[in-house]
C-alpha distance (Angstrom), angle and dihedral (degrees) to the residues before:
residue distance angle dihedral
X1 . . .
X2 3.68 . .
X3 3.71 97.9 .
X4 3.57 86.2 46.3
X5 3.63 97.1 62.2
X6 3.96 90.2 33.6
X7 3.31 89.3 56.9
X8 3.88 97.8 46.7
X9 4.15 88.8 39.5
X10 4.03 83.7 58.5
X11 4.20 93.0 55.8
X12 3.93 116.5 92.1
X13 4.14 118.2 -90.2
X14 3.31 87.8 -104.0
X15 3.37 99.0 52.5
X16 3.60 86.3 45.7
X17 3.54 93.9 52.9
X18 3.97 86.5 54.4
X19 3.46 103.7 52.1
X20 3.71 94.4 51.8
X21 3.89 89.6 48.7
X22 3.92 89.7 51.7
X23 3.60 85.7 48.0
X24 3.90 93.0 48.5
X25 3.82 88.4 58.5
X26 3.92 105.7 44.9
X27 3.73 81.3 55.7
X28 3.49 96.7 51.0
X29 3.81 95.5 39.8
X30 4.01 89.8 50.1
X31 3.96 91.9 46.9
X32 4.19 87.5 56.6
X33 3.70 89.2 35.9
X34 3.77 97.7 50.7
X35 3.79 112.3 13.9
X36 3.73 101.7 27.6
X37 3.33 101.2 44.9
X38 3.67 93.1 54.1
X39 3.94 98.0 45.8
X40 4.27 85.6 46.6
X41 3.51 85.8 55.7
X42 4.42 88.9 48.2
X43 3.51 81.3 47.1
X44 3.84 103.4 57.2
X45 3.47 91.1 38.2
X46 3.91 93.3 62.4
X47 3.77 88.0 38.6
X48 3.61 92.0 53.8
X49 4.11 90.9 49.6
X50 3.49 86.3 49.5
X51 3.77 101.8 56.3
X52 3.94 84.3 50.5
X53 3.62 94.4 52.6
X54 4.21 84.5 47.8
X55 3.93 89.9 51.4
X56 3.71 101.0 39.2
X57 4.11 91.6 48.6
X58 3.83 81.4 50.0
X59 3.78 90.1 58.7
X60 4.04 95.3 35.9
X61 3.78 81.4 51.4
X62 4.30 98.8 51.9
X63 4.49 83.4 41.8
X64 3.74 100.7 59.0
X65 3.40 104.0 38.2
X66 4.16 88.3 49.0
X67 3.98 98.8 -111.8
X68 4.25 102.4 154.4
X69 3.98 113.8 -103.7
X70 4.05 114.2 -132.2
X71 3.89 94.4 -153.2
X72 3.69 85.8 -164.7
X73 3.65 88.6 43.8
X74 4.45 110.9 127.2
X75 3.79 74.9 -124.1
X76 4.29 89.0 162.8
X77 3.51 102.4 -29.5
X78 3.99 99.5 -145.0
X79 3.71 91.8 51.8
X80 3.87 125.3 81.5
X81 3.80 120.6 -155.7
X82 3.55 133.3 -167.8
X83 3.65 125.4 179.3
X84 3.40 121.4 -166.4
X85 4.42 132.2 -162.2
X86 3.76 120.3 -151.8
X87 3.93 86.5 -17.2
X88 3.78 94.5 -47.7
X89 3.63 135.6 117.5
X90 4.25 103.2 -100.7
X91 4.06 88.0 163.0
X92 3.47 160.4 -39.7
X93 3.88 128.4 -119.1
X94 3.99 125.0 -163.8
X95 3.79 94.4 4.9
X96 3.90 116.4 106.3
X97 3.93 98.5 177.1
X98 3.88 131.2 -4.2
X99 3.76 133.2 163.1
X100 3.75 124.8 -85.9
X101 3.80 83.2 -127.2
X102 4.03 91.9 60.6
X103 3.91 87.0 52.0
X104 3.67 89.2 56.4
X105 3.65 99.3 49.0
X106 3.86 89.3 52.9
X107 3.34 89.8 50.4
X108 3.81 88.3 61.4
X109 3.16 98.4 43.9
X110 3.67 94.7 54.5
X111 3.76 86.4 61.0
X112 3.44 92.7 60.0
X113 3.57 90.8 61.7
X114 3.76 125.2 113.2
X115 3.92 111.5 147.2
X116 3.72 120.3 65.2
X117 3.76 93.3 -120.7
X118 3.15 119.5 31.2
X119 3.84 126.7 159.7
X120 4.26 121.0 -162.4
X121 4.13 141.2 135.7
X122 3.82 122.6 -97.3
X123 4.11 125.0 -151.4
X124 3.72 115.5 -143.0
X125 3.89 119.9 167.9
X126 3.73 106.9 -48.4
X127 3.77 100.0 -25.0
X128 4.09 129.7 71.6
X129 4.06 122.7 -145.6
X130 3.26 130.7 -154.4
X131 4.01 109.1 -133.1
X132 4.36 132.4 -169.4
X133 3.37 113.9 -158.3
X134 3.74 122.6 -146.8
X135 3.93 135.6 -175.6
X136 4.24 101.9 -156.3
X137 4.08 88.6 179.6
X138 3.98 147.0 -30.8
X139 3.86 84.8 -73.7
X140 4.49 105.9 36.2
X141 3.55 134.3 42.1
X142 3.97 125.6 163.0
X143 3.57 125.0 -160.5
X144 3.99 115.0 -153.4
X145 3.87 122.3 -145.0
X146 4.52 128.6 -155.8
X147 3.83 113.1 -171.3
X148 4.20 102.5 -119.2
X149 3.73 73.3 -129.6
X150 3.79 96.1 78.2
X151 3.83 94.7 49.0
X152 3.90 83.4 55.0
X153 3.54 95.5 50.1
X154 3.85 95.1 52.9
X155 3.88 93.0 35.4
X156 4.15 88.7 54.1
X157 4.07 85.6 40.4
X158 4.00 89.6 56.7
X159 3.97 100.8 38.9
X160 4.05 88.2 48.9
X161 4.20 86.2 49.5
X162 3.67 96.5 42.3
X163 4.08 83.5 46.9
X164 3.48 98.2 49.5
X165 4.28 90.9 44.1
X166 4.31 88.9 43.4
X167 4.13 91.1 47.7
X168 4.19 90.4 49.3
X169 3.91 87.7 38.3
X170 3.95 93.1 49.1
X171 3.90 85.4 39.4
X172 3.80 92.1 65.0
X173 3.57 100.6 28.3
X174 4.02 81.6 66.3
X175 3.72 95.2 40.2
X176 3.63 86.0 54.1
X177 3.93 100.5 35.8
X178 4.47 83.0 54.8
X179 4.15 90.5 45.3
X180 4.12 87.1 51.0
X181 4.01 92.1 41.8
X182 3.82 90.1 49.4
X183 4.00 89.7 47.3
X184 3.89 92.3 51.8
X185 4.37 91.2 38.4
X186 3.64 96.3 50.5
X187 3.71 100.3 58.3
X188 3.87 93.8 41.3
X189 3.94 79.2 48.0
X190 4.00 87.3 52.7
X191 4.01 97.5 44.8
X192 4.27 83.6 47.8
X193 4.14 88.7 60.4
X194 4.47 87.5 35.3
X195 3.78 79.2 57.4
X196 3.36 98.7 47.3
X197 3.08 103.9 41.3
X198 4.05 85.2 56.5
X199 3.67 97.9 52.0
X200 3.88 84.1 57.8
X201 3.54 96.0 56.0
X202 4.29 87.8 -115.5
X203 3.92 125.7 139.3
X204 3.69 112.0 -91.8
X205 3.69 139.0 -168.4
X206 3.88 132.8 -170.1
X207 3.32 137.0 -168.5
X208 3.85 128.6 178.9
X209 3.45 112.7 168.7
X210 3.59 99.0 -170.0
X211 3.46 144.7 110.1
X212 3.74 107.5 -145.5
X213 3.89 142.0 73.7
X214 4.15 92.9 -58.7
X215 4.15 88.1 49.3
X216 3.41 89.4 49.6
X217 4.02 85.3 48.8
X218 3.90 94.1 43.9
X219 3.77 92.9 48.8
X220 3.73 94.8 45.0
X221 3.92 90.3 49.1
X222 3.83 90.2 53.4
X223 4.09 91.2 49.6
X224 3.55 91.1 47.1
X225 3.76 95.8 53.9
X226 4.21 85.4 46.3
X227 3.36 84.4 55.1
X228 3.70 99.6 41.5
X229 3.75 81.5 53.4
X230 3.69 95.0 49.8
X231 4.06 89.0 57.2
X232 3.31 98.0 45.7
X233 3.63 93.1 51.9
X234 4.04 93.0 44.8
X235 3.74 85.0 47.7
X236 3.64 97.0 55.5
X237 3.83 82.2 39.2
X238 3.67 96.5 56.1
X239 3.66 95.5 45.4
X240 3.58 87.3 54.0
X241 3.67 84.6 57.7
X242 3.43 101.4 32.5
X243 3.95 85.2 61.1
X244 3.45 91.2 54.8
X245 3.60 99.6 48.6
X246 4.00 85.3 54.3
X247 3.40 85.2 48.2
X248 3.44 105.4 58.5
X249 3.65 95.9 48.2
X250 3.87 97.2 43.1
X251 4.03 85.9 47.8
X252 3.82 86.5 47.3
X253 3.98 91.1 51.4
X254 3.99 90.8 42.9
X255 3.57 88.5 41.3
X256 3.62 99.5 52.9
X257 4.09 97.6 35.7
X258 4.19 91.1 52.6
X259 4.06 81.0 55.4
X260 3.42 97.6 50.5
X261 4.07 102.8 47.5
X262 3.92 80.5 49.6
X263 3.60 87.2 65.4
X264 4.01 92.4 -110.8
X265 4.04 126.4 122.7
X266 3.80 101.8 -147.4
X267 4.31 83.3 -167.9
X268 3.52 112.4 47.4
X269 3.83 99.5 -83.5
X270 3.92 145.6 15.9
X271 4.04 85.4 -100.6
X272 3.88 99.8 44.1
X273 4.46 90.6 47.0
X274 3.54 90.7 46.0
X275 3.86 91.0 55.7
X276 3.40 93.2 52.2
X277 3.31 95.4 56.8
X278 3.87 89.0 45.7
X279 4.28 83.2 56.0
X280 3.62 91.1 52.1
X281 3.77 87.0 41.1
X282 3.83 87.9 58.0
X283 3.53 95.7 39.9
X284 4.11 94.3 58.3
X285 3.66 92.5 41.4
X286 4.30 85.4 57.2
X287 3.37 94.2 50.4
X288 3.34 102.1 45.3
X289 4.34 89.6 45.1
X290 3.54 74.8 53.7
X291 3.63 102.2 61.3
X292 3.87 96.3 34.7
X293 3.74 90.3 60.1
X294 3.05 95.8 55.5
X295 3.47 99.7 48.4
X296 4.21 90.6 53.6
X297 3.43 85.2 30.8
X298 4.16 96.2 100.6
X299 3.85 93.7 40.8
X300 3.53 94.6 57.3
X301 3.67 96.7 46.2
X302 3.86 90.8 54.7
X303 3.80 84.3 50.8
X304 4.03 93.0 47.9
X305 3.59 112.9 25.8
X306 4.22 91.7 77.0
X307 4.14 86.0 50.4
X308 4.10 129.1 107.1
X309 3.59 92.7 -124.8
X310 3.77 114.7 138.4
X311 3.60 119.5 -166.4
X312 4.59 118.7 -153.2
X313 3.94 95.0 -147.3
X314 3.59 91.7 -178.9
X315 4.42 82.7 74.9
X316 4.28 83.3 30.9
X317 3.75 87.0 62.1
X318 3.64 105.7 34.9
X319 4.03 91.5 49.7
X320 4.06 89.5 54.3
X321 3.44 83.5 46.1
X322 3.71 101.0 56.8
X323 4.38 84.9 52.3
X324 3.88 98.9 44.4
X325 3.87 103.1 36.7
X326 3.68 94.5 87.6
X327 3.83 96.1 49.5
X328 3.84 93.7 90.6
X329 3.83 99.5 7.6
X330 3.94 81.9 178.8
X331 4.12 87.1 70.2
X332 3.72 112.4 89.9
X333 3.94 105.4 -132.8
X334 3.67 113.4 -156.4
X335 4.14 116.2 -175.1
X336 3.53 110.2 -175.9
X337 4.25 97.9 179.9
X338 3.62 141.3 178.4
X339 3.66 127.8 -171.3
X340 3.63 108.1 -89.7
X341 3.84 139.7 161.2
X342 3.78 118.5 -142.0
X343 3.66 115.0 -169.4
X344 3.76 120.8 -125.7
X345 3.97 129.9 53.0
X346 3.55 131.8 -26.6
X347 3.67 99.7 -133.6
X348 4.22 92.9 39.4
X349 4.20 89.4 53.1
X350 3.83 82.5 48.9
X351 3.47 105.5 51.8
X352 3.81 76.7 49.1
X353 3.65 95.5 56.6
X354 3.50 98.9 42.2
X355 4.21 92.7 51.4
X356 3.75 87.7 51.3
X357 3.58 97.6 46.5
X358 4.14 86.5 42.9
X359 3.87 89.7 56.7
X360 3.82 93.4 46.4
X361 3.82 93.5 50.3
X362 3.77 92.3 40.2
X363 3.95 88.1 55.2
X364 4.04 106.8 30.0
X365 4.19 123.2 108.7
X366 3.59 89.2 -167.1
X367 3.77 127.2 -26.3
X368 3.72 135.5 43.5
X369 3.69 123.5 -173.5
X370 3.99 136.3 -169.6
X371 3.84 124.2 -170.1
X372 3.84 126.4 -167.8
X373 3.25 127.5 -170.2
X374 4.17 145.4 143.3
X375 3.51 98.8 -48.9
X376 3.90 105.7 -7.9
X377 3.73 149.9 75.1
X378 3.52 131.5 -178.8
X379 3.70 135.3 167.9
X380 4.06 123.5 -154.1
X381 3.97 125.5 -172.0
X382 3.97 112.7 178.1
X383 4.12 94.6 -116.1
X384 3.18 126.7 146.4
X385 3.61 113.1 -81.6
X386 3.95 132.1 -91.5
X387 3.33 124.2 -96.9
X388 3.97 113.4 -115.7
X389 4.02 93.0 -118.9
X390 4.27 89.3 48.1
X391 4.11 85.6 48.3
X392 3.81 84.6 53.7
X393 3.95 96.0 53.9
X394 4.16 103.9 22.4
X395 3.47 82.7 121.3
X396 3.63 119.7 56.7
X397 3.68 122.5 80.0
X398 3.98 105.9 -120.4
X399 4.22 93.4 50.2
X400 3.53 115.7 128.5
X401 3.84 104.2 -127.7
X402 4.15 129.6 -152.2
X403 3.64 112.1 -39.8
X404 4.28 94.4 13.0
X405 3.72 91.0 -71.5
X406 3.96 120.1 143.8
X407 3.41 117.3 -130.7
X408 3.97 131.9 -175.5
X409 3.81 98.8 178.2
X410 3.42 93.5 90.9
X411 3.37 99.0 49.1
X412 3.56 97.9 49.8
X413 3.72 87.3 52.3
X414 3.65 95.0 58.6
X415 4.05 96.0 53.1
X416 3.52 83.9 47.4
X417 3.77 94.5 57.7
X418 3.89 94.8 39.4
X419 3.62 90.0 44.1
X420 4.14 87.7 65.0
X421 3.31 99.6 34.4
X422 3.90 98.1 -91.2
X423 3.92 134.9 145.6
X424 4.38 116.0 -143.6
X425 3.49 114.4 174.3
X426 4.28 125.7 156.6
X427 3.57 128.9 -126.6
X428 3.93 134.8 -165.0
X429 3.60 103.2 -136.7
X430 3.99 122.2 -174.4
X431 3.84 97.9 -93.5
X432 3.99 94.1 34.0
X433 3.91 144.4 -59.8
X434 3.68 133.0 -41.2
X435 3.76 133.9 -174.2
X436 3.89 124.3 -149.1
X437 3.70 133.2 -157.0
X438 3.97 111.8 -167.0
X439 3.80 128.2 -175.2
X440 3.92 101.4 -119.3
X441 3.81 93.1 -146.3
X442 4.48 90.4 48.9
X443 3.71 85.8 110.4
X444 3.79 98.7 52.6
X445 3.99 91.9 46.1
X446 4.03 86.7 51.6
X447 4.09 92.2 44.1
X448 3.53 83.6 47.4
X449 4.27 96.4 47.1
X450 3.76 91.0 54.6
X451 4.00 95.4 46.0
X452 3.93 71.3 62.1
């Protein structure tokens, strides 16, 4: 079964799309041929008994209440009647001429008879009748005679009609089942060529005008490639800038040290030059932690995020504190902390910490605040707010941040946060910006407090 399907899985959609069509109509064709045909012919047969039991009732209807009986009367021309009177032959309706031999088979037959109704077939020469037999009093009965004949005609009448209808039925049903394959093959057909055509590096243009799963498809494949295409060019962008921010620090450091063995303090003194060279120092060494850990960042996420480890951010936050504090000592830092656990890695959630904190300082006039509590930490500064485009993209690694510089802090943050099963999102709020980390499972530990 499995090869079977393999093998019909590996033919073309059209293909596909003809095989189960073909297979659609041997079905049908052996349901009418078989199944059909044989209730039809149930079907005329109980029709047929029924129109005798409607004629004869006619006739047992015009005897008893005394209504004369034309015996050559067209009384329903495809149905013989014969009444009998104390087990002779009183008359026939409907028959104009029949063979002596008939008469004595009937006779026979009505000796056989020993219910009041009774309902059967009768062979005579090369043709079969269907007969009802009916007592109309202690004296009468009549039993009423269809040629098998009849039944054929109307069962061969009703198989040809039901043919004809089930061929033109079948006959559009595949003209429209092919139209509706073609509709769905072509524009899979067109996004194979878009894709192509992209791999190769070639102009490419789609359109799917439609409103269903493959427009959805087409319209996603052309907004992926746009942003593809944004990527690459912010990648090539921010290794262009990138460069020069290792540049200017390793020029700096070059710079300064070339000055200095020539005897010459670019900045004031020995002391002052050599600390700017330590700054620049500092500065390249950031950047390029920077750009390491986010490079290793994903592998050791997959190797921590299934881990035990519990992280108190409470000590996480106060320890950054203590080494970023007198960066702007103009920036009011308010902590406002509770003793929480985090799950994940020490060093991760503090990487995390420290590129939040970074950010706020970097953007504050005034104030920055951090709150921790069960299950959330955010961190405000009162900048000025974020544009709706930046708020779209803080996340991703290759944005270009407030005033064109690159930043990977954010980034990093997020795969932290996702990594253990945290939300961080950023908000403009009236008086500046804040940035929230929340436990995604918070709402299931509080359910689960008040079931207790």
């Amino acid at each position: 079964m499995k090869k079977f399907f393999k093998s019909l899985t590996d033919l073309s959609l059209v293909q596909q799309m003809a095989v189960i069509v073909v297979t659609f109509v041997l079905v049908m064709l052996t349901f009418f041929g078989i199944y059909l045909r044989g209730n039809i012919g149930d079907l005329v047969t109980s029709q047929t008994l029924s129109m005798v039991q409607r004629s004869q009732e006619n006739l047992v209807t015009r005897i008893r209440s005394g209504d004369a009986v034309n015996p050559s009367l067209d009384y329903d021309r495809d149905v013989m009647h014969f009444v009998y009177n104390k087990g002779k032959l009183q008359m026939y309706v409907g028959v104009n001429i029949y063979e002596e031999g008939f008469l004595t088979s009937v006779n026979e037959l009505l000796g056989e008879q020993t219910e009041s109704l009774n309902e059967g077939s009768l062979e005579f020469g090369n043709d079969r009748y269907y007969y009802r037999y009916y007592v109309i009093d202690k004296n009468r009965e009549v039993i009423s005679f269809i040629a098998e004949n009849y039944a054929k005609t109307i069962e061969d009448r009703m198989i040809r009609d039901i043919s004809y209808t089930s061929a033109l039925t079948f006959s559009l049903i595949f003209i429209v089942l092919m139209f509706w394959c073609l509709s769905l093959i072509t524009p899979l057909q067109q996004m194979r060529d878009y894709i192509n055509k992209v791999r190769k590096g070639e102009d490419a243009e789609l359109k799917v005008e439609r409103g269903d799963e493959i427009g959805e498809l087409g319209r996603e494949l052309i907004t992926m490639r746009e942003e593809i295409k944004h990527q690459e060019e912010t990648k090539e962008e921010m290794i262009h800038n990138i460069s020069h921010d290792l540049k200017t620090p390793i020029a700096t450091i070059k710079s300064y040290a070339e000055s200095i063995k020539d005897g010459i303090y670019p900045y004031d003194t020995l002391e002052k030059s050599v600390d700017v060279i330590i700054d620049n120092a500092g500065r390249l060494e950031n950047k390029v932690h920077s750009l390491l850990f986010l490079n290793r960042l994903d592998y050791m996420m997959d190797q921590a995020k299934n881990t035990e480890k519990a992280t108190n951010m409470e000590a996480v936050i106060e320890t950054v504190l203590l080494s970023l504090k007198m960066i702007k000592p103009e920036i009011l830092i308010i902590p406002k902390l509770e003793t929480v656990i985090f799950r994940g890695d020490e060093e991760s959630w503090r990487v995390v910490v420290e590129n939040l904190l970074d950010n706020a300082l970097r953007y504050a006039t005034n104030i920055v605040e951090i709150n921790l509590k069960e299950g959330e930490l955010s961190v405000f500064n009162d900048g000025e707010p974020l544009s709706e485009e930046r708020m779209k993209k803080l996340f991703r690694p290759f944005e270009k941040g407030t005033n064109g510089r690159f930043g990977l802090g954010l980034s990093i943050c997020y795969k932290v946060c996702h990594a253990y099963d945290y939300d961080i999102y950023g908000e403009n709020r009236k008086d500046g910006v804040i940035f929230v980390i929340e436990d995604k499972n918070r709402d299931k530990k509080d359910r689960k407090k008040n079931k207790h």
